[in-house]
ZABA-302249 format. One line per field, with one value per residue (C-alpha): x negated, y, z negated; residue in three letters; residue number from 1. Coordinates in pm, whole numbers, m for minus. Each point is the difference from the previous one (the first is absolute). Layout:
px <- X / ...
py <- Y / ...
pz <- Z / ...
residu <- ALA / ...
num <- NUM / ...
END
This chain:
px <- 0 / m160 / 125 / 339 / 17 / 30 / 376 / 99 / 336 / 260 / 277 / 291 / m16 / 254 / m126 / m47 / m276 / m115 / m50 / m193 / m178 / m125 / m59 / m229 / m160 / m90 / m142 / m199 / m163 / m46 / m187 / m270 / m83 / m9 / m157 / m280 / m26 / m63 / m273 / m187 / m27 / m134 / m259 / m24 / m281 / 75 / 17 / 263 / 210 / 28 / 69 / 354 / 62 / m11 / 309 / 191 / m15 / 134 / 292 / 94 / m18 / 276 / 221 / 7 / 122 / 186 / 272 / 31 / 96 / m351 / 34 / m382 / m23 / m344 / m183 / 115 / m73 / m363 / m65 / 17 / m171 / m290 / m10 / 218 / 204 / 352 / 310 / 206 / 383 / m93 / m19 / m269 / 124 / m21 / m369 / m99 / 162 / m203 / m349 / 122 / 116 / m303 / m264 / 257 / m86 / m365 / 38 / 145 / m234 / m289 / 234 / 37 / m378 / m35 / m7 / 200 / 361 / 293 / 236 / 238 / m283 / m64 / 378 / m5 / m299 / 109 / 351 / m207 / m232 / 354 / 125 / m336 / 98 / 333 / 126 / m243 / 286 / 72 / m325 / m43 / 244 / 322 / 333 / 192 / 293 / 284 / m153 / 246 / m8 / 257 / 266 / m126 / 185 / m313 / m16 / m387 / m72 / 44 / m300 / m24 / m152 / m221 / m286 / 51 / 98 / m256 / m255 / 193 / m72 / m324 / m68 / 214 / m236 / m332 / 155 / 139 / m119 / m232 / 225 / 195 / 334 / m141 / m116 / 397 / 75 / m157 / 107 / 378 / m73 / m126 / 282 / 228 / m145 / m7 / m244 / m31 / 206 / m124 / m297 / 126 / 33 / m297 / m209 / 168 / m81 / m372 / m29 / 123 / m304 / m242 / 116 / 2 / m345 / m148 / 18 / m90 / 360 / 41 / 225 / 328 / 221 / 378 / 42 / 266 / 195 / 51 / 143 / 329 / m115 / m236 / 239 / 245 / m197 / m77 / 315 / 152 / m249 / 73 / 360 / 12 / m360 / m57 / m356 / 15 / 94 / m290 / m232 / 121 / m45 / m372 / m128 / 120 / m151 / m364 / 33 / 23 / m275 / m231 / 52 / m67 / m336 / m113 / 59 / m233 / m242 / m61 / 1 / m254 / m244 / m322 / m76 / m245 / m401 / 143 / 17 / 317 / 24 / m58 / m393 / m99 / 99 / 147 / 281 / 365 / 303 / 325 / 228
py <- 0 / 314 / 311 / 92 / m387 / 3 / 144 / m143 / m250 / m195 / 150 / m27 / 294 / 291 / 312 / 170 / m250 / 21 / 293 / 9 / m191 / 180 / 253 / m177 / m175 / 406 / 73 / m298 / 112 / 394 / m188 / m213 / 309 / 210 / m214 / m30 / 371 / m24 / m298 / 262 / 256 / m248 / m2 / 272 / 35 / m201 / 288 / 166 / m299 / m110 / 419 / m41 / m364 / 126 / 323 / m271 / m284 / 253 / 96 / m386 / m41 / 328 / m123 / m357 / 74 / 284 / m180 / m263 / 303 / 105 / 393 / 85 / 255 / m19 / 213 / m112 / m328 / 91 / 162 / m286 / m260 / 310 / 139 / m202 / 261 / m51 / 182 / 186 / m144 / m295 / m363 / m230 / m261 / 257 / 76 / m398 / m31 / 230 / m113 / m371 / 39 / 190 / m255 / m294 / 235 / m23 / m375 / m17 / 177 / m248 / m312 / 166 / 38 / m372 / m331 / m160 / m114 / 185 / m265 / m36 / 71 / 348 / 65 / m11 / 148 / 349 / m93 / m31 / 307 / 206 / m59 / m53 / 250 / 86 / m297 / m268 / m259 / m15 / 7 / m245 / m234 / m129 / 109 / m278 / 210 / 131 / 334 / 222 / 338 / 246 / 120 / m271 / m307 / m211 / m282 / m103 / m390 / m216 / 91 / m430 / 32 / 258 / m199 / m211 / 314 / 176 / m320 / m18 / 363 / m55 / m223 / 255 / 253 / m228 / m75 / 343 / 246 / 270 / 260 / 261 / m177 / m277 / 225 / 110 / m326 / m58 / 302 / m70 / m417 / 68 / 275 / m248 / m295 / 318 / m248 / 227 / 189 / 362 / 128 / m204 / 294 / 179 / m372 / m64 / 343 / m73 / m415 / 237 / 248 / m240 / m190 / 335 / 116 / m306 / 7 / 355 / 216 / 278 / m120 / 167 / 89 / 50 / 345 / 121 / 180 / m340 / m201 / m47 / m67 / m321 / m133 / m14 / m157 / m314 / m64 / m14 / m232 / m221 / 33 / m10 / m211 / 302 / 62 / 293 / 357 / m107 / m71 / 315 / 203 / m163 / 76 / 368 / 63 / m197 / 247 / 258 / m110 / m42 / 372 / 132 / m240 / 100 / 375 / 9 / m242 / 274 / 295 / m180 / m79 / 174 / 287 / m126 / m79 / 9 / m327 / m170 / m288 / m291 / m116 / m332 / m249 / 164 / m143 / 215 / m44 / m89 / 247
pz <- 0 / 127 / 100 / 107 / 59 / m424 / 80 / 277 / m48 / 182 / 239 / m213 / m240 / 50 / 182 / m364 / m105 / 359 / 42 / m374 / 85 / 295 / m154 / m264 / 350 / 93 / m333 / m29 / 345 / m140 / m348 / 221 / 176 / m319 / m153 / 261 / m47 / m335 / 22 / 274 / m269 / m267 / m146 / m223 / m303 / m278 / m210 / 200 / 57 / m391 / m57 / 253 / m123 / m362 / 122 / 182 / m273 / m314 / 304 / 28 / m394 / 8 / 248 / m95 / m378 / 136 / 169 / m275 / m245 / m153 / m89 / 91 / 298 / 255 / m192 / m416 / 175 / 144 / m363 / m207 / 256 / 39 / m325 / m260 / m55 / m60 / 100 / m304 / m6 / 164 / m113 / m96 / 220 / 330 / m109 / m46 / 335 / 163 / m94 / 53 / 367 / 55 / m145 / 224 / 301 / m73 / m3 / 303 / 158 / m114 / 88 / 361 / 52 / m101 / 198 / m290 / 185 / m141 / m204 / m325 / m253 / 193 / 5 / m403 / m56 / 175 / m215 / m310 / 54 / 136 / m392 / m172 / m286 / 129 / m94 / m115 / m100 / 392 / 163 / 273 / m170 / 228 / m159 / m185 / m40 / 299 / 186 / 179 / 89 / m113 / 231 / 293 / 94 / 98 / m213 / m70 / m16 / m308 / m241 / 16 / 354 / m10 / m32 / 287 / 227 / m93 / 113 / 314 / 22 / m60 / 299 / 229 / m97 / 39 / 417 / 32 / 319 / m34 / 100 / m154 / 34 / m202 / m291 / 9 / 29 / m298 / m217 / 88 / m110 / m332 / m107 / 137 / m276 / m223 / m242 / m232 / m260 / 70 / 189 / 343 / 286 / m141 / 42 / 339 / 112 / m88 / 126 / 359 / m8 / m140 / 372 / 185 / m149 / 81 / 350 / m31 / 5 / m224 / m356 / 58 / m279 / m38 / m43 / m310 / 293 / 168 / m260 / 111 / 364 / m139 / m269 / 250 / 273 / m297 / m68 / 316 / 69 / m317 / 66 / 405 / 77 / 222 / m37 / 286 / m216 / m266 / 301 / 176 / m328 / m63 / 328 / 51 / m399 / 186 / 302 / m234 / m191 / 313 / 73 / m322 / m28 / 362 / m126 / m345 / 190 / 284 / m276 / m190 / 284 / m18 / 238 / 253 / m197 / m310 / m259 / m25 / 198 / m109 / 49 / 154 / m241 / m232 / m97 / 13 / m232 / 178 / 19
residu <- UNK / UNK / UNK / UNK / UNK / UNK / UNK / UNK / UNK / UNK / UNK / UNK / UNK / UNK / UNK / UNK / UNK / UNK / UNK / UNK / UNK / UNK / UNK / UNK / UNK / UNK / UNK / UNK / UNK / UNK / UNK / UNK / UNK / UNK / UNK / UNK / UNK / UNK / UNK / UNK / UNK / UNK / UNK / UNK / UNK / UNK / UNK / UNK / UNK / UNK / UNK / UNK / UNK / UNK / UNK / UNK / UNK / UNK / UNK / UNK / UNK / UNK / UNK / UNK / UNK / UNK / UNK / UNK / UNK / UNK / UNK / UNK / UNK / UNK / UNK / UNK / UNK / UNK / UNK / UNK / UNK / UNK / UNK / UNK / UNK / UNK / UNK / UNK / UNK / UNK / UNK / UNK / UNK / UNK / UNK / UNK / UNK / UNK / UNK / UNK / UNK / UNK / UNK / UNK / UNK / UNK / UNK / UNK / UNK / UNK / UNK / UNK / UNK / UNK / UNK / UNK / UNK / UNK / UNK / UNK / UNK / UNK / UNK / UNK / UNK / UNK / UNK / UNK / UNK / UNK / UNK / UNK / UNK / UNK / UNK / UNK / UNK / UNK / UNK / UNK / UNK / UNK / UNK / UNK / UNK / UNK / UNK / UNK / UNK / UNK / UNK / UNK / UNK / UNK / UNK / UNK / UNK / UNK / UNK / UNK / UNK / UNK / UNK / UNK / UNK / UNK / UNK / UNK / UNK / UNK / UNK / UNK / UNK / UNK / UNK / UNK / UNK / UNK / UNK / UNK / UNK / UNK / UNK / UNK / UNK / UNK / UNK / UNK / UNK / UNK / UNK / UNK / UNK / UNK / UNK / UNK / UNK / UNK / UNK / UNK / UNK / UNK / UNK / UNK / UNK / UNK / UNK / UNK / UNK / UNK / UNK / UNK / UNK / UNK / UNK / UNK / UNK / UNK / UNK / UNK / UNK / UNK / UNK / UNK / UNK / UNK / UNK / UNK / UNK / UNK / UNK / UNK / UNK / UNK / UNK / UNK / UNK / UNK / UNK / UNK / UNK / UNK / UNK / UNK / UNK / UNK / UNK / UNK / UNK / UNK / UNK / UNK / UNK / UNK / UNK / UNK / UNK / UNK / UNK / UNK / UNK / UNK / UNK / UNK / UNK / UNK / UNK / UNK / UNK / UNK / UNK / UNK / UNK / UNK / UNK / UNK / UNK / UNK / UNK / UNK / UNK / UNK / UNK / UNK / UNK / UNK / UNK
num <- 1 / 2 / 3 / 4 / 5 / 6 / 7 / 8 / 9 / 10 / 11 / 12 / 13 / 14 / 15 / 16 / 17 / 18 / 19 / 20 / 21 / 22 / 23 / 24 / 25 / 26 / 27 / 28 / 29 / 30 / 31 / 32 / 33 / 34 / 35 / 36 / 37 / 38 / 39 / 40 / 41 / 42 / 43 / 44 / 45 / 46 / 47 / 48 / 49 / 50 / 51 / 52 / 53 / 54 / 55 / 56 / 57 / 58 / 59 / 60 / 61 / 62 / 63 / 64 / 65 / 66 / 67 / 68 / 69 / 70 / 71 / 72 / 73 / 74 / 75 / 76 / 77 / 78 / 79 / 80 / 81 / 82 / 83 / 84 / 85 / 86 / 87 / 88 / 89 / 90 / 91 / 92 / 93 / 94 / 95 / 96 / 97 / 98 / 99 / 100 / 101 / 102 / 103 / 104 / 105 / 106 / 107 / 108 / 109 / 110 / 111 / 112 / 113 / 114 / 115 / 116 / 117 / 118 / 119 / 120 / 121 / 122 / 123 / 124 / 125 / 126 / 127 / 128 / 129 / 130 / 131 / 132 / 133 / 134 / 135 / 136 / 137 / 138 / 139 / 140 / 141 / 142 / 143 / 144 / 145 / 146 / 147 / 148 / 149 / 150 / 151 / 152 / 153 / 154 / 155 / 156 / 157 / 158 / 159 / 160 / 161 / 162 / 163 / 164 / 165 / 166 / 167 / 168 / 169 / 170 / 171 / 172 / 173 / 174 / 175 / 176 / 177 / 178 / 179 / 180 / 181 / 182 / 183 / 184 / 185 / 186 / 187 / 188 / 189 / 190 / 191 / 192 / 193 / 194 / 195 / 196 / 197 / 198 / 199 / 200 / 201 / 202 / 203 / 204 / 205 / 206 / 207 / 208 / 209 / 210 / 211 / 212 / 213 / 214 / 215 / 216 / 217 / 218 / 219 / 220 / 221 / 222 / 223 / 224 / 225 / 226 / 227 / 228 / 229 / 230 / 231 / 232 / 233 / 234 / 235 / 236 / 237 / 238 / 239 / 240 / 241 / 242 / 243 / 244 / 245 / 246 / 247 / 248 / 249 / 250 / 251 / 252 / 253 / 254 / 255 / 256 / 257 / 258 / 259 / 260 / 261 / 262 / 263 / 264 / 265 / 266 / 267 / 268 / 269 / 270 / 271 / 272 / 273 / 274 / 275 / 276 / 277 / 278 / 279 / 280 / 281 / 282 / 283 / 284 / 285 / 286 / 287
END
């Protein structure tokens, strides 16, 4: 599965999902050439590079608690990863939050630079450091008890088989394409197991960009202002198995991604003789 080839379906879906899925075909054609773009303008110094990775991993720690409810704005959020220091009004739990999605982003970013294949242990490690001092009593351990989400209909599996859908999971993931769709695929699979009691869109948000950055996309995060937009697209999937509107929605936020990338990438390039790219062998954080 490769390319627009990773969308492509039988002949007997209405003309909505058809044409969805076209459209999805046309976006997955705009990524490979962005992201060509972007691999041109690689590599820069590793100084440089870790300086943008650093802005753009404290932005996915925002967003990702953001739309789960965590009261932190971008820069209260930047202050106490930075700086430890903490917000007046707000809670302890928003603050532990903060520092553990950030230290989960770090680890993903080590996992993606490694040869070590992405499985089950990897999924409840990022779970684990997600809720590390959050909430310790539910770190990286499967739910035993009924998870729902308030005000949605989707009913989540009995807590009985999680352990064998998350193995079968497991070996989806181990087989799976290294494409975008797949890295969807994947975030959309694991919400839909839900293994977890809390902590499981900000861990399936993460298992996605540890598969985008590892085949060298930008992470892209669910902004607060498109909440509705990706809670809908996940349950219509659960409810429908119409995978389209959440593959629809994950592409355009890629696309967008790609842009923004290719934009601080140029504005960071060095004027011509001066240092900044990245010397022979040196080796270059993924961005």
């Amino acid at each position: 599965m490769g390319g627009a080839q990773a969308i492509s379906g039988g002949g007997d879906a209405s003309s909505i999902t058809c044409y969805v899925r076209a459209v999805i075909e046309a976006l997955i054609r705009t990524i490979e050439q962005k992201k060509a773009q972007l691999d041109r303008l690689r590599p820069l110094s590793a100084a440089a590079l870790a300086q943008l990775q650093k802005h753009y991993d404290v932005e996915l720690t925002y967003s990702s608690n953001a739309i789960e409810g965590n009261t932190l704005t971008l820069r209260e959020t930047a202050e106490v990863i930075e700086h430890g220091i903490t917000a007046g009004g707000k809670s302890l739990r928003d603050h532990l939050e903060a520092v553990d999605h950030y230290d989960a982003v770090l680890w993903m970013r080590e996992l993606a630079g490694a040869a070590k294949p992405i499985g089950e242990d990897a999924v409840c490690e990022l779970h684990r450091r997600i809720v590390a001092r959050s909430q310790p009593g539910l770190a990286g351990v499967y739910s035993r008890l009924p998870r729902r989400i308030a005000g949605s209909p989707v009913v989540f599996p009995n807590p009985a088989k999680i352990p064998a859908l998350m193995q079968e999971f497991a070996g989806w993931l181990k087989d799976a394409a290294s494409v975008p769709a797949a890295a969807f695929e994947a975030h959309f699979r694991l919400t839909a197991i839900h293994p977890f009691g809390d902590g499981n869109g900000r861990t399936a948000r993460l298992l996605m960009n540890l598969l985008l950055v590892r085949e060298g996309y930008p992470p892209v995060a669910v902004r607060p202002e498109d909440r509705k937009t990706y809670l809908d697209a996940l349950e219509c999937g659960s409810l429908t198995g119409d995978p389209w509107p959440f593959q629809r929605f994950m592409h355009e936020r890629l696309n967008a991604a790609l842009d923004e990338y290719s934009s601080v990438l140029r504005e960071a390039l060095p004027e011509p003789g001066l240092p900044g790219k990245a010397a022979p062998g040196e080796p270059t954080p993924q961005f």
